[in-house]
N, C-alpha and C positions, 0 to 999 in steps of 0.2 A: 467323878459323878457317873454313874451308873446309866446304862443306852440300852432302854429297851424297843425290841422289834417283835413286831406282830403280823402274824404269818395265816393268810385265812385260805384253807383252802375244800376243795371236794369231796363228796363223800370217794371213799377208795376205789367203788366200782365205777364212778362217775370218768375219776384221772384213768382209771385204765381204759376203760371206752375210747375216750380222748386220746391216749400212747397208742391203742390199737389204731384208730382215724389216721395217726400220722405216716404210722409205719406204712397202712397200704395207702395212701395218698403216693405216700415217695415211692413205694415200690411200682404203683401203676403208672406215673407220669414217668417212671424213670424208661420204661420203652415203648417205642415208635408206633406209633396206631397204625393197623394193615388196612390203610386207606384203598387201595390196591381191590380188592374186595371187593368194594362197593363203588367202584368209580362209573360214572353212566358210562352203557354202551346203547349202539343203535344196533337196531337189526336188520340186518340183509333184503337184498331185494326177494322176494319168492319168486320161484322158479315160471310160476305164472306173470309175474312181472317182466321176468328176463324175455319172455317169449311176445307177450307183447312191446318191448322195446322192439325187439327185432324184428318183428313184424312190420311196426311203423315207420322203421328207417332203413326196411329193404328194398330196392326198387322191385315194382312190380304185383309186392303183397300190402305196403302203405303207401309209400310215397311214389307216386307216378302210378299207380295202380289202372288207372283209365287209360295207359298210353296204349296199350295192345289196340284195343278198341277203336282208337283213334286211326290207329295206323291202318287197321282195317278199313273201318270207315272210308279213309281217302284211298286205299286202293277201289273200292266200291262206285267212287264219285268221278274216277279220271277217266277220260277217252275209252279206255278197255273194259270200262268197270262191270260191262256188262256181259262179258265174254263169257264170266262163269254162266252164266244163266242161261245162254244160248241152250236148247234142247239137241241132248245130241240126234236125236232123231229126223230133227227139221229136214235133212236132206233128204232123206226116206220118203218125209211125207210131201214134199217139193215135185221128187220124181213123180211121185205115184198119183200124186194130182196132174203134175204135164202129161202122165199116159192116157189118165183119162180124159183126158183135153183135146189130147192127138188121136184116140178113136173115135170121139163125138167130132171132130173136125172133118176126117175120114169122111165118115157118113153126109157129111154135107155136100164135099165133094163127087161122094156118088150119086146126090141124088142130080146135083147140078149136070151130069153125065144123062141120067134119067128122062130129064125134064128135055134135053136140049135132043136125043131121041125121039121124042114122044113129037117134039116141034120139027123134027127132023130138018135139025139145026148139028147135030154130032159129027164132031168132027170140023166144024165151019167155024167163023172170025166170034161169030159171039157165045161160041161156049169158051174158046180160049178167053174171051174176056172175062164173062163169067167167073170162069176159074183162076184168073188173075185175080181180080177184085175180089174172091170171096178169100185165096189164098195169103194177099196181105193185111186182110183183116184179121184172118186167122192167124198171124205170125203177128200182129199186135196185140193182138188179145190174149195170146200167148205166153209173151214178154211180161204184160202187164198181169196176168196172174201168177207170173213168176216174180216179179217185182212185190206183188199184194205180199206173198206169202213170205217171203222175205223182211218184207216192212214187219209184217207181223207179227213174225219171229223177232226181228229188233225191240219190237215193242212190249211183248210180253219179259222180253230177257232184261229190259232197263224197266221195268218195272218194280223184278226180282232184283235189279240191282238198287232201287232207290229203297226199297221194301228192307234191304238187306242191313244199308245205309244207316237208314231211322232205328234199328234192333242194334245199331252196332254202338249207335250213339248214345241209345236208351243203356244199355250195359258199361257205357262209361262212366257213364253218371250214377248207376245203382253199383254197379262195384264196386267203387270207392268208398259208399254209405257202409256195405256189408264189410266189409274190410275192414272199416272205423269200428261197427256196431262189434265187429271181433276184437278187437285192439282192446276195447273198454271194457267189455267182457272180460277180458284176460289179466286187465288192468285192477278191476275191480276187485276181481277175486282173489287175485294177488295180495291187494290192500289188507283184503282182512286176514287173511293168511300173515301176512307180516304185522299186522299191527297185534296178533296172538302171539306171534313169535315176540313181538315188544313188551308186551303184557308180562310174559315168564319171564324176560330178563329184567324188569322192572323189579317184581316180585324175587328174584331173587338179590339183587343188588340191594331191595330194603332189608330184605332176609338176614344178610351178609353184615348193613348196616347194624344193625338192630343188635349181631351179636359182637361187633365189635364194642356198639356202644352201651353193652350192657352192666360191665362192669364199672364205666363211669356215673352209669343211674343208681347203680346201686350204695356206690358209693356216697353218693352226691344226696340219697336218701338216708344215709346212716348219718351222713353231716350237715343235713337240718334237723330231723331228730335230735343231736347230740345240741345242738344250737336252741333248741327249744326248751330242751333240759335245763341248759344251761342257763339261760335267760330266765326261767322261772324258779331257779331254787335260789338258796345264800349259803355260802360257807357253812359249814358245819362244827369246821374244826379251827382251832384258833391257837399258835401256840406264842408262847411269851419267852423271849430269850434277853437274857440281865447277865451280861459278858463280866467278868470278875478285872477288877482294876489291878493293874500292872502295879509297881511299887514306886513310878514315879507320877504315877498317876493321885497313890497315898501318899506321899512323902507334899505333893503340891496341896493336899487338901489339907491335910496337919498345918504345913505353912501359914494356911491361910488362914487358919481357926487360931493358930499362934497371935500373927497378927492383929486379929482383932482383941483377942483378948490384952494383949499390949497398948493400943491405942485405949481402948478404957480405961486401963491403970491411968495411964497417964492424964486421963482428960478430971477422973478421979482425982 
């Protein structure tokens, strides 16, 4: 009995599109994607960053930055704080006020001579008194505008030093701000600096993407096209294949036409 096979297949250009699809399918999977390429990277700090880092964890330029000030301040506040401020000149002006103290004293004394003359009293118990009691008034009055002027050099000089104090406090507290207002400054600018620097290497790592994975799209677009084709057409061609029987393939079909023809005789 004779076996036939029916064979449906593409038009010619169709199968070769398809032989073409396979060959670079296998030829493109067959090496390694340069992943490498396109791996993310991060970008650097900007050199405006680095400077504010170190800025804020130097002592003196961030961190402690007020301490100078501080330490000033309390040499300003202690026992001596007022020393800077003393005028070097107070002693100058100290003398030259007792000189003229001691020529207007002078003069009292002569008049007290004058008077005790004129009473012709000169020379006798109550000009010496006289001139006791007006001389230890005069050596108290003395003292005590030596002691004024002194006070009052103390006074003007802790003045300058609590004056000094308050300025040195006030610059602990605004230095630190300025310090900071730098830091961020430096911080900022840095940022966009870097975040440009991330931008290019973004851009190019898609870059890099793009052409590795170009060859898969293109591919991957020739093999839906080809899928589309495919899906809308039908065989074209159609062949019939009727394989020639062996001779015990006829020798069994004879047998069997033998056969029958014998069982009819017989039923005849």
């Amino acid at each position: 009995m004779a076996t036939e096979t029916a064979i449906t297949r593409q038009a010619p250009y169709i199968e070769a599109l398809g032989e073409q699809y396979g060959k670079d399918l296998t030829a493109l999977t067959a090496t390694k994607m340069p992943t490498a390429g396109y791996a993310p990277t991060v970008a650097g700090q900007d050199q405006a960053q680095l400077d504010a880092y170190t800025r804020a964890t130097t002592a003196g330029q961030g961190i402690g930055a007020y301490q100078p000030y501080l330490t000033q301040a309390g040499a300003y506040s202690g026992p001596t704080g007022y020393q800077p401020f003393m005028s070097p000149y107070q002693q100058q002006v100290i003398d030259e006020t007792l000189k003229q103290y001691d020529t207007q004293a002078a003069k009292g004394i002569t008049g007290i001579g004058l008077q005790a003359a004129k009473s012709g009293n000169l020379g006798g118990g109550r000009e010496g008194v006289m001139r006791s009691e007006y001389q230890n008034q005069s050596d108290m009055n003395r003292a005590m505008l030596n002691a004024q002027l002194l006070q009052q050099g103390f006074g003007q000089a802790q003045q300058g030093a609590n004056a000094a104090y308050g300025q040195q406090m006030q610059m602990a507290g605004a230095v630190p701000g300025m310090q900071k207002g730098d830091i961020q400054t430096l911080g900022s600018a840095g940022a966009i600096q870097q975040a440009q620097e991330q931008a290019v290497l973004d851009s190019q790592r898609e870059t890099n993407r793009m052409a590795a994975y170009e060859p898969y799209e293109r591919l991957g677009y020739m093999g839906a096209g080809l899928g589309n084709i495919l899906g809308g057409m039908q065989g074209q061609y159609q062949t019939t294949i009727a394989p020639n029987q062996s001779p015990l393939h006829q020798a069994m079909g004879i047998g069997t036409t033998l056969s029958g023809i014998y069982d009819n005789f017989k039923t005849g």
